[in-house]
BAMI-751317 format. One record per residue: x, y, z of N, C-alpha, C in turn; chain; residue in one letter; residue number from 1. Coordinates in pm, whole numbers, plus 50000, padded with zeros to 5 digits. Example, Ala and Ser with C-alpha at 12.3 -4.5 7.8 and 13.67 -1.06 7.14 Angstrom:
2
  n_xx  n_yy  n_zz ca_xx ca_yy ca_zz  c_xx  c_yy  c_zz kette rest  nr
 51319 49431 50780 51230 49550 50780 51320 49670 50780     A    a   1
 51285 49775 50708 51367 49894 50714 51290 50003 50787     A    s   2
This chain:
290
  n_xx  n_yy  n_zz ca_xx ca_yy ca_zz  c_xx  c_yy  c_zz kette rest  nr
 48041 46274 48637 48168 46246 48704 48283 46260 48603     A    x   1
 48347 46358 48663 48485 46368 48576 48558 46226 48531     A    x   2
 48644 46201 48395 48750 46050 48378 48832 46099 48494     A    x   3
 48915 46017 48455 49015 45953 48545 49146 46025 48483     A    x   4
 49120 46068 48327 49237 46177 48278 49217 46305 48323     A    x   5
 49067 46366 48364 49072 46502 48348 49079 46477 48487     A    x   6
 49058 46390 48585 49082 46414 48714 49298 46445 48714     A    x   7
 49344 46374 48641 49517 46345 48647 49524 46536 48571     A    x   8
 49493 46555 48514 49537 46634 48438 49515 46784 48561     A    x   9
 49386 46794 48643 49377 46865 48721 49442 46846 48857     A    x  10
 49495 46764 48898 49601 46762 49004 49702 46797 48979     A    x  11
 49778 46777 48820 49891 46838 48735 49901 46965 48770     A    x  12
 49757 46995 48710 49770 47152 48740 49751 47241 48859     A    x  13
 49694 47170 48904 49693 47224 49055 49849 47224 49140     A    x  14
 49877 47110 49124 50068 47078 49144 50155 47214 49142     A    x  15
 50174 47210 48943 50213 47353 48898 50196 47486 48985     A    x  16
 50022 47531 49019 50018 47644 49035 50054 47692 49208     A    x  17
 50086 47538 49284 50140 47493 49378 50308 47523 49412     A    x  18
 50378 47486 49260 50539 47528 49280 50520 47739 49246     A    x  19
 50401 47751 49204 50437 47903 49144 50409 47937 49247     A    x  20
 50296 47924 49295 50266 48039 49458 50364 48033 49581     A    x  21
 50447 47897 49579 50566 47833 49643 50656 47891 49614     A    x  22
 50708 47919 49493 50849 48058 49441 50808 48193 49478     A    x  23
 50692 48249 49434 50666 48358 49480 50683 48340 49602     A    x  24
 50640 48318 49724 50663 48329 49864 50777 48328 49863     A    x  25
 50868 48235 49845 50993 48267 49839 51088 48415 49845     A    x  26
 51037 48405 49716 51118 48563 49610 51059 48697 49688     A    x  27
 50941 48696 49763 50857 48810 49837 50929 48810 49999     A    x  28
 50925 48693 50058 51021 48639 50180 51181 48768 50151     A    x  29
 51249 48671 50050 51329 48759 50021 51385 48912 50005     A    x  30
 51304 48940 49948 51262 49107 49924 51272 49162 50012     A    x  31
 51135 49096 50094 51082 49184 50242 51182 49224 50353     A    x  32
 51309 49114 50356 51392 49153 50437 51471 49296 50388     A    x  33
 51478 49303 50281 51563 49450 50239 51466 49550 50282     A    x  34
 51321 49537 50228 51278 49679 50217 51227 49655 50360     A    x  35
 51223 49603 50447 51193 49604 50575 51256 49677 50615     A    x  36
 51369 49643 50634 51517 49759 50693 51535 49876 50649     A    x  37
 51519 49906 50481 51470 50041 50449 51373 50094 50511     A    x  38
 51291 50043 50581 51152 50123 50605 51164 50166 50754     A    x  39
 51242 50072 50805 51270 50084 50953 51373 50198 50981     A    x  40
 51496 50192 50878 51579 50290 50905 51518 50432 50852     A    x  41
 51452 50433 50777 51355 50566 50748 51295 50643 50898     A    x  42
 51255 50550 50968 51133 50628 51069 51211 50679 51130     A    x  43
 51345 50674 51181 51378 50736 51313 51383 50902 51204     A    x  44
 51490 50906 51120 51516 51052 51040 51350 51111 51046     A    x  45
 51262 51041 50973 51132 51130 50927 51050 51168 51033     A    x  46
 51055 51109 51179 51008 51097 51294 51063 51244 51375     A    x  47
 51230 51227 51344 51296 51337 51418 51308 51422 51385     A    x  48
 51295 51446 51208 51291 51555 51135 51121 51641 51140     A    x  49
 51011 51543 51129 50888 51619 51171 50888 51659 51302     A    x  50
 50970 51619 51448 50926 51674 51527 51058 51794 51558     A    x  51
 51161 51794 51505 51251 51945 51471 51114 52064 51416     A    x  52
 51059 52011 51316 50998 52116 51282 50857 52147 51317     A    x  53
 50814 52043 51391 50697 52072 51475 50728 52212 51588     A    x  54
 50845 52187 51641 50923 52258 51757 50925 52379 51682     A    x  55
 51008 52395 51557 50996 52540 51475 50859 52622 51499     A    x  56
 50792 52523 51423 50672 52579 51411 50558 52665 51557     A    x  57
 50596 52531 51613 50493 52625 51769 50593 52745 51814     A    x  58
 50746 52786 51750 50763 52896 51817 50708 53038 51695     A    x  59
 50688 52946 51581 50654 53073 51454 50504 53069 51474     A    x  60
 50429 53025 51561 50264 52994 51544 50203 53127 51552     A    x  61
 50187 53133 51444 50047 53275 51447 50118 53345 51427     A    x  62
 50247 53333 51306 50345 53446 51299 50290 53484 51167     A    x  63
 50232 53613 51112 50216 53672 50952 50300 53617 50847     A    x  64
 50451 53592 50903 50502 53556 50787 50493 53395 50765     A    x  65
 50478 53318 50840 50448 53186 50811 50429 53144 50692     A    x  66
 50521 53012 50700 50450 52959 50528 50335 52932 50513     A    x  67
 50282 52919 50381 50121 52884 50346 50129 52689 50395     A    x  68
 50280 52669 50381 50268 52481 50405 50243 52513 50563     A    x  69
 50254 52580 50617 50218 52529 50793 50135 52614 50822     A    x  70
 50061 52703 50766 49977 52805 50812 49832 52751 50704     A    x  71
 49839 52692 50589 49772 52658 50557 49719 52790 50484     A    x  72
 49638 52795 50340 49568 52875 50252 49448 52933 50323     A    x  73
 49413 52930 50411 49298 52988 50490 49164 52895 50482     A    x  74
 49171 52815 50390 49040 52797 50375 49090 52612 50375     A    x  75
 48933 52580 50349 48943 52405 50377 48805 52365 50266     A    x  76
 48833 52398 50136 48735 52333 50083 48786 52236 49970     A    x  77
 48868 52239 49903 48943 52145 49813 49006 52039 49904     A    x  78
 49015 51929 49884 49113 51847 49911 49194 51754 49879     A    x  79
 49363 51701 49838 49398 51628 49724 49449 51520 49862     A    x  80
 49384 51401 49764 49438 51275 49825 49529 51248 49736     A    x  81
 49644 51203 49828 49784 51165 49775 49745 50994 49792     A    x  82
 49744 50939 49724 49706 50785 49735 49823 50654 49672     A    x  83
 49930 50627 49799 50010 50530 49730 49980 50415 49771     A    x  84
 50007 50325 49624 49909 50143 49648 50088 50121 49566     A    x  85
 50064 49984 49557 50149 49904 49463 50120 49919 49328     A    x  86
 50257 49849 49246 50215 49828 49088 50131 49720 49077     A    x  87
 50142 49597 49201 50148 49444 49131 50011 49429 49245     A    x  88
 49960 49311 49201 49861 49246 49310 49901 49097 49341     A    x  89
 49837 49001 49359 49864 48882 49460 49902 48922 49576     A    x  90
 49867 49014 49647 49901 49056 49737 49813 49092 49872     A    x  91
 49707 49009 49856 49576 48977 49955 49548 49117 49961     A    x  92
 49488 49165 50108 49407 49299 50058 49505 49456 50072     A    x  93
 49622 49377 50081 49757 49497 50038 49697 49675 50029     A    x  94
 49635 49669 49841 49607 49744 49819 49476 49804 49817     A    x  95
 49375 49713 49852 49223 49731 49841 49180 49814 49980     A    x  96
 49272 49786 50110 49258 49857 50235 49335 49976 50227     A    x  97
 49402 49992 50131 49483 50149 50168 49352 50238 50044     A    x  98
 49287 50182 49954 49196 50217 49876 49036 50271 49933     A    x  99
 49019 50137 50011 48927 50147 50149 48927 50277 50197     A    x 100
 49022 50320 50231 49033 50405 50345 49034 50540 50307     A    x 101
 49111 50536 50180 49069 50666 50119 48969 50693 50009     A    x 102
 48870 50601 49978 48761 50616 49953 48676 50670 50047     A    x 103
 48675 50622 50188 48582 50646 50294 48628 50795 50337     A    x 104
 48772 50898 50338 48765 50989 50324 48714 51067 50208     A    x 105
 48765 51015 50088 48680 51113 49985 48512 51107 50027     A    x 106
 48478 50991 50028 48297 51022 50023 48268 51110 50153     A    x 107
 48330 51112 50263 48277 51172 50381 48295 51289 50351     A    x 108
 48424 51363 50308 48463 51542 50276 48334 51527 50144     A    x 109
 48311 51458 50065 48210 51498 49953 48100 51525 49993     A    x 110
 47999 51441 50103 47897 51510 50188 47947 51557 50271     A    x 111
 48012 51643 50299 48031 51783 50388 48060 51904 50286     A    x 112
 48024 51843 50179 48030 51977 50064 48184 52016 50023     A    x 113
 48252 51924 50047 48387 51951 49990 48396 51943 49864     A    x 114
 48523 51929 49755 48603 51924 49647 48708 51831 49714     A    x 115
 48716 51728 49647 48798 51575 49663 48922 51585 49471     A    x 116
 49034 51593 49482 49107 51546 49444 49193 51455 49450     A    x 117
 49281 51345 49349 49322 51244 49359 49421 51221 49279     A    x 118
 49564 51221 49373 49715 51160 49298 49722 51066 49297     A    x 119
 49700 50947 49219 49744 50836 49278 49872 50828 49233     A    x 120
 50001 50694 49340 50123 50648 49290 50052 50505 49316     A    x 121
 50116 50493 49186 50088 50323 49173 49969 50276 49121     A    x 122
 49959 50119 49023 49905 50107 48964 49775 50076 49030     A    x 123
 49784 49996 49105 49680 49892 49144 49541 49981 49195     A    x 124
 49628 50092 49281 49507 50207 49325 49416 50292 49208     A    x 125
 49518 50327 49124 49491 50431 49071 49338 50331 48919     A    x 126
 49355 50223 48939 49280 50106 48892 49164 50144 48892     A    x 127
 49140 50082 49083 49023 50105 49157 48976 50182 49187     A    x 128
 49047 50347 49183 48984 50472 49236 48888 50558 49085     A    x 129
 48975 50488 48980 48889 50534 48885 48767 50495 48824     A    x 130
 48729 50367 48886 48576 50308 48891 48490 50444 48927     A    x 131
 48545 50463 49006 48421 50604 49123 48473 50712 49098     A    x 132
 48596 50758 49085 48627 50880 49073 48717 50948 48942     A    x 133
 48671 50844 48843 48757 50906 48690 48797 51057 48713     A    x 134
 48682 51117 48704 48700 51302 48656 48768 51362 48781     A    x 135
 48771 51251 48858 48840 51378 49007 49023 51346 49023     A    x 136
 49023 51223 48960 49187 51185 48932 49262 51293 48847     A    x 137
 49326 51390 48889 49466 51505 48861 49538 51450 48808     A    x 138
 49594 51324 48868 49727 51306 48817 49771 51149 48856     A    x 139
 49836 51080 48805 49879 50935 48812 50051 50920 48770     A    x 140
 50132 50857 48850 50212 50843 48859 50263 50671 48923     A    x 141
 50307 50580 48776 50347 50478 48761 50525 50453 48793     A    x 142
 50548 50368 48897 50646 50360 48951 50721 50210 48881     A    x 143
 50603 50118 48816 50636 49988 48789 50802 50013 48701     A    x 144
 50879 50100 48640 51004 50078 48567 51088 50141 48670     A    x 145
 51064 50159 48829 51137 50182 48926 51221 50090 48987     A    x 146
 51327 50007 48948 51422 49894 49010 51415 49886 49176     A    x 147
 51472 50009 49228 51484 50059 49361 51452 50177 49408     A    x 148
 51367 50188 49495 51331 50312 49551 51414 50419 49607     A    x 149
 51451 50507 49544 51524 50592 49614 51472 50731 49637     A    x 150
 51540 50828 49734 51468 50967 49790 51416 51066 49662     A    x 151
 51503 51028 49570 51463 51100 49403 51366 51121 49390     A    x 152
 51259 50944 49397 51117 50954 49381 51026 50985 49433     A    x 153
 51069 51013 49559 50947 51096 49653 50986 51239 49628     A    x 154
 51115 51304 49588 51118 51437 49570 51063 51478 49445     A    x 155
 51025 51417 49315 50980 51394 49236 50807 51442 49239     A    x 156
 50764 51297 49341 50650 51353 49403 50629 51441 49474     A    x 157
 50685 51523 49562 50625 51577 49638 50667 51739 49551     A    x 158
 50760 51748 49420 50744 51860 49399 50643 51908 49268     A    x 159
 50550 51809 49227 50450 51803 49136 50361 51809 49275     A    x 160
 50323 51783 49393 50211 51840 49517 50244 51964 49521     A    x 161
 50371 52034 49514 50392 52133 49537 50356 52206 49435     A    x 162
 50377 52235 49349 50319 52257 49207 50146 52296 49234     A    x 163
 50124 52170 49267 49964 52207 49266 49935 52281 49346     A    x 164
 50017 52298 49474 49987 52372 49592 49990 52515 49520     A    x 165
 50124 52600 49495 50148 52698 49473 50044 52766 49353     A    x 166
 50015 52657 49279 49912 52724 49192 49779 52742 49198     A    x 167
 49752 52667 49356 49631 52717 49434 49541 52606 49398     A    x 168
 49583 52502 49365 49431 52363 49349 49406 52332 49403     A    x 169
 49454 52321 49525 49435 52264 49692 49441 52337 49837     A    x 170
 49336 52252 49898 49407 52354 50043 49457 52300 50114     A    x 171
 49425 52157 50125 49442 52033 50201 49558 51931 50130     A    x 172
 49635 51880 50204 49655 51727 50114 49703 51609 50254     A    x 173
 49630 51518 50228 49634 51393 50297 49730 51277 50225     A    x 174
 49818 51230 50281 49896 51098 50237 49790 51030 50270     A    x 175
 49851 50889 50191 49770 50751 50199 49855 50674 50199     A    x 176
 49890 50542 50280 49989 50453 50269 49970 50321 50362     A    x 177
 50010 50227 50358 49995 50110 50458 50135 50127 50550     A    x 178
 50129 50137 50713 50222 50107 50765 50284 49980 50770     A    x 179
 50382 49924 50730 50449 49780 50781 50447 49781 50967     A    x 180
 50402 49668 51021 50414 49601 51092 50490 49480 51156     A    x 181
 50403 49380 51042 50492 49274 51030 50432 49194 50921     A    x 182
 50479 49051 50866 50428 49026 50759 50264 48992 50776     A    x 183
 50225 49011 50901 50053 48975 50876 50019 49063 50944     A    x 184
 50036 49138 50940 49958 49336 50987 50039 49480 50897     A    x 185
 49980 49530 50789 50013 49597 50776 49872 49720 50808     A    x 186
 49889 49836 50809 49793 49895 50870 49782 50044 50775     A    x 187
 49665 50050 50746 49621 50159 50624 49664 50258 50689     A    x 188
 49710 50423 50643 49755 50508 50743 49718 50655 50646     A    x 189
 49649 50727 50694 49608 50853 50674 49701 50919 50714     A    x 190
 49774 51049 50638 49853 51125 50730 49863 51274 50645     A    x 191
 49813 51405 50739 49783 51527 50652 49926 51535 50655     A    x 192
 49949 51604 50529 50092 51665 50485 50089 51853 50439     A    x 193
 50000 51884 50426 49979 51996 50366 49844 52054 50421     A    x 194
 49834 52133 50508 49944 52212 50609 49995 52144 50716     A    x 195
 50106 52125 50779 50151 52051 50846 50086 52044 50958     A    x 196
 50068 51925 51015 49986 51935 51163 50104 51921 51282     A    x 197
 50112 52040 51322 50227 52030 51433 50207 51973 51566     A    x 198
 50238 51842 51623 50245 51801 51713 50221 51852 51825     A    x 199
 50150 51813 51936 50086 51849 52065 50163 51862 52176     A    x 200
 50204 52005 52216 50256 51990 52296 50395 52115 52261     A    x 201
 50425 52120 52127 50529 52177 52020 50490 52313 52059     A    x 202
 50376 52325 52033 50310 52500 52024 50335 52570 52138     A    x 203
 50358 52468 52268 50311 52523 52445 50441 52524 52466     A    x 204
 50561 52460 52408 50678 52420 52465 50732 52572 52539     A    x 205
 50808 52515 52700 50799 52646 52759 50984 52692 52755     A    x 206
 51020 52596 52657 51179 52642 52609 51176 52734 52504     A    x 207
 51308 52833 52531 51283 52926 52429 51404 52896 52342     A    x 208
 51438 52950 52254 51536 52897 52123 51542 53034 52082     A    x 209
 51677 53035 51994 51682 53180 51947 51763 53139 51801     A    x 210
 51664 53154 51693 51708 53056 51566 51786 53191 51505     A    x 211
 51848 53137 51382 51947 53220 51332 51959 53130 51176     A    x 212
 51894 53142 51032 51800 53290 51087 51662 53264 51116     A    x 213
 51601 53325 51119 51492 53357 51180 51385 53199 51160     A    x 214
 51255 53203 51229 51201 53072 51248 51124 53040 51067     A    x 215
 51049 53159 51041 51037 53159 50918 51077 53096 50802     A    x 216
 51216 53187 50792 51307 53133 50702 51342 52982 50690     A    x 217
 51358 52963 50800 51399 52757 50863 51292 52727 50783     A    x 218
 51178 52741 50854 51075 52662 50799 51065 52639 50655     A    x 219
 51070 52782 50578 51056 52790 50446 51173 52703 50351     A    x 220
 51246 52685 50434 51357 52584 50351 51314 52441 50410     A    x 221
 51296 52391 50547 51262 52268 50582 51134 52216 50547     A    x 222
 51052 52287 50542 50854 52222 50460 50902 52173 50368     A    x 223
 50937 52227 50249 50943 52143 50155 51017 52000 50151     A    x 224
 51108 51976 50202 51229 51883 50200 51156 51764 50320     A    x 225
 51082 51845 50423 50956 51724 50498 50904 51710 50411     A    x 226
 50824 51720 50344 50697 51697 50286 50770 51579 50181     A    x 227
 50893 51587 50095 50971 51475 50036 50979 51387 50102     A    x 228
 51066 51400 50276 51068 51249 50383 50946 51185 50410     A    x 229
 50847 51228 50414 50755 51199 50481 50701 51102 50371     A    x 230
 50685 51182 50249 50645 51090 50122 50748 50927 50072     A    x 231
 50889 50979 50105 50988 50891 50077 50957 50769 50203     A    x 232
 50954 50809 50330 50925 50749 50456 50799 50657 50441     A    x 233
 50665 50667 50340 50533 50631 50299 50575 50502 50218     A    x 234
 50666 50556 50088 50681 50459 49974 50744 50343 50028     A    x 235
 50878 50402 50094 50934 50258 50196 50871 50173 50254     A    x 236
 50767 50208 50329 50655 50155 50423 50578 50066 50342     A    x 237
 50534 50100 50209 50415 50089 50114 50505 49944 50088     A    x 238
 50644 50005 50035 50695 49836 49967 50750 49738 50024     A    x 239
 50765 49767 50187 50770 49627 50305 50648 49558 50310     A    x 240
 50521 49653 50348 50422 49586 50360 50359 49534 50235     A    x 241
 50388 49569 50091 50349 49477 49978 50369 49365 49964     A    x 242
 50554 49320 50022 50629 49225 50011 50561 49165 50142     A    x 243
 50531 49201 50228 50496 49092 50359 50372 49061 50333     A    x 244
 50271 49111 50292 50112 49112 50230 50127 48977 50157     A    x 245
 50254 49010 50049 50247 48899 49928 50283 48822 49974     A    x 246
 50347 48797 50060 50445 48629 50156 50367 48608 50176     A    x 247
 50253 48637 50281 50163 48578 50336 50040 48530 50279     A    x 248
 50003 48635 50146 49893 48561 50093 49907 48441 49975     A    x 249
 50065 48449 49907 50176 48334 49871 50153 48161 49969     A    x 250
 50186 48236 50078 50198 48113 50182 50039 48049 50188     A    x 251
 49941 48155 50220 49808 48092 50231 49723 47995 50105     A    x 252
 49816 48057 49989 49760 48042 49814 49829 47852 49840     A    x 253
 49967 47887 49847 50016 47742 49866 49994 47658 49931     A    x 254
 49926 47678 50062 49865 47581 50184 49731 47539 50089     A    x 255
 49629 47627 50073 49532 47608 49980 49562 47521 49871     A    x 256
 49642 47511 49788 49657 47443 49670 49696 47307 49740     A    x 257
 49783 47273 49837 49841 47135 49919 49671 47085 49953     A    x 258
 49598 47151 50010 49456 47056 50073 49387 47020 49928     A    x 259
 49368 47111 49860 49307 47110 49708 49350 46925 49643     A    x 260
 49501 46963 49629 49574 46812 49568 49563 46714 49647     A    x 261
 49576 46728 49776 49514 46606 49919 49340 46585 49870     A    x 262
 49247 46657 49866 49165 46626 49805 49082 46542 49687     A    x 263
 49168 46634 49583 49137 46574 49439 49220 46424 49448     A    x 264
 49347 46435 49511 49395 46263 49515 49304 46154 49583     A    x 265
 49244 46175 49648 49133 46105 49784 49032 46077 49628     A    x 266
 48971 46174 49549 48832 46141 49503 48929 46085 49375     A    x 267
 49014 46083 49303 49132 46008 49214 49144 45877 49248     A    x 268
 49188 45824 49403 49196 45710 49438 49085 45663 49446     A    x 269
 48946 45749 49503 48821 45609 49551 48784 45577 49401     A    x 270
 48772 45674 49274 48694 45657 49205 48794 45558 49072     A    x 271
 48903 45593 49103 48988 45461 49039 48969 45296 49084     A    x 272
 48951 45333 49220 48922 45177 49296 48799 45160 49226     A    x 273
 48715 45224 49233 48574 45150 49197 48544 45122 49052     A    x 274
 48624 45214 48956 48665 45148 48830 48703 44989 48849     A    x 275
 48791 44992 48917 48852 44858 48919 48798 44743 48911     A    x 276
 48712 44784 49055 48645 44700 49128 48512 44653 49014     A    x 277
 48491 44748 48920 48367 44760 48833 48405 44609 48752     A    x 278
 48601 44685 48645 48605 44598 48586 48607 44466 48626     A    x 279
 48698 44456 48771 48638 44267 48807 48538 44241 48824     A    x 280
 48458 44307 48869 48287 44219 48865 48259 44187 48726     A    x 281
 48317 44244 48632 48247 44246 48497 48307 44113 48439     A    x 282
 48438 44140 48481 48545 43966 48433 48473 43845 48506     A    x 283
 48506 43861 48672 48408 43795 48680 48285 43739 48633     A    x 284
 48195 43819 48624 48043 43798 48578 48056 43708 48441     A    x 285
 48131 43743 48364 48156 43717 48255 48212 43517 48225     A    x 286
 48331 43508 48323 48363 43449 48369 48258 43328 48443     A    x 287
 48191 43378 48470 48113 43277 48516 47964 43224 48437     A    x 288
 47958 43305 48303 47833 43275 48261 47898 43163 48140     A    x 289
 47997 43173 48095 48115 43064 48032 48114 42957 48092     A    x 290
């Protein structure tokens, strides 16, 4: 049985790690409202801008000159996972489900005889993916001395994908990202970026358009500059749902630590009483053999 100091000394500390998980929720609470609204005002542009060029595309479909980003390299045997997690953890399974998920694509394309490559952004992923996949990780890109997210850094990224594209390392590339929801659902999200998957319905459309210049050309200037929103549209997403991940698993850490100290005070009080109670029997006893 623990004293009666190391019992005081562990409610102390339990207390403490009680006000820290209590500020963090706070400071994450906080946050979440900014990059929430960033993430929200993102979708309508990246939403309306992929389906502008979905529309391009089903009128250029099966055109020779097509770009290689929407027509794709011909073939499907390489594939680079674009994989964005956070820098930080305390953040319940934040980053371990957007990791999840593209683990379970790499191993599935690996028995189907594929080639699996791996970008990660951010620390926390690029952690865990190299347990299993050291030699297949390309490239890593640390965002932690990033203050505020701005469109820079996804153009950044997406013109080192491009890079790899043009020099032929890939045929495929899949985003990875958690959608925000709300602070207790964020939702892992697969999304091909390279070759573009043009929306259903885009290809059949029975309106005709008469672009100027030509559908080609559009495209060849708009792929690239999607493939930046879409990535910029991801990171936004990635750092609402970090911040709502972390509130919530903040809030759960601190509820936990409150029953913990309700606890340890309960076995503090009985086992102080029965000290007590020890030493009067003993005065007593004592007391009476006098």
């Amino acid at each position: 049985m623990a004293s009666l100091k190391d019992m005081r000394v562990r409610i102390a500390s339990t207390k403490a790690t009680q006000k820290i998980t209590k500020a963090m929720q706070m400071v994450a609470a906080s946050k979440l409202r900014r990059a929430q609204t960033a993430a929200e005002a993102a979708r309508p542009y990246a939403d309306k801008m992929s389906a502008v060029i979905s529309n391009i595309a089903g009128a250029a479909a099966g055109s020779p000159g097509a770009p290689t980003l929407l027509a794709g390299t011909g073939r499907d045997q390489v594939h680079l996972l674009l994989v964005c997690t956070g820098e930080r953890g305390l953040s319940g399974a934040f980053n371990s489900s957007i990791v999840r998920l593209a683990r379970e694509r790499a191993l599935a394309l690996m028995n189907q005889g594929k080639e699996v490559k791996f970008f990660c952004v951010g620390r926390k992923g690029y952690e865990q993916l190299r347990r299993q996949f050291d030699k297949q990780i390309v490239e890593h890109l640390d965002l932690r001395s990033v203050r505020q997210l701005g469109f820079g850094n996804a153009e950044d990224i997406a013109k080192k994908v491009l890079a790899r594209f043009e020099a032929g390392e890939f045929d495929v590339c899949t985003l990875f990202y958690s959608r925000f929801r709300s602070v207790i659902a964020q939702i892992p999200t697969a999304q091909q970026i390279i070759p573009l998957v043009v929306e259903e319905g885009a290809a059949a459309s029975t309106t005709s358009y008469e672009y100027e210049p030509e559908e080609d050309e559009i495209l060849t200037r708009l792929l690239p500059r999607n493939l930046a929103v879409q990535i910029f549209r991801a990171l936004l997403e990635n750092n609402a749902s970090f911040y709502g991940a972390q509130m919530s698993a903040m809030d759960n850490a601190t509820r936990n630590a409150g029953e913990m100290i309700r606890k340890q005070t309960l076995v503090y009080n009985r086992t102080r009483q029965a000290q007590i109670t020890k030493e009067l029997i003993e005065i007593i006893s004592g007391a009476e053999a006098v």
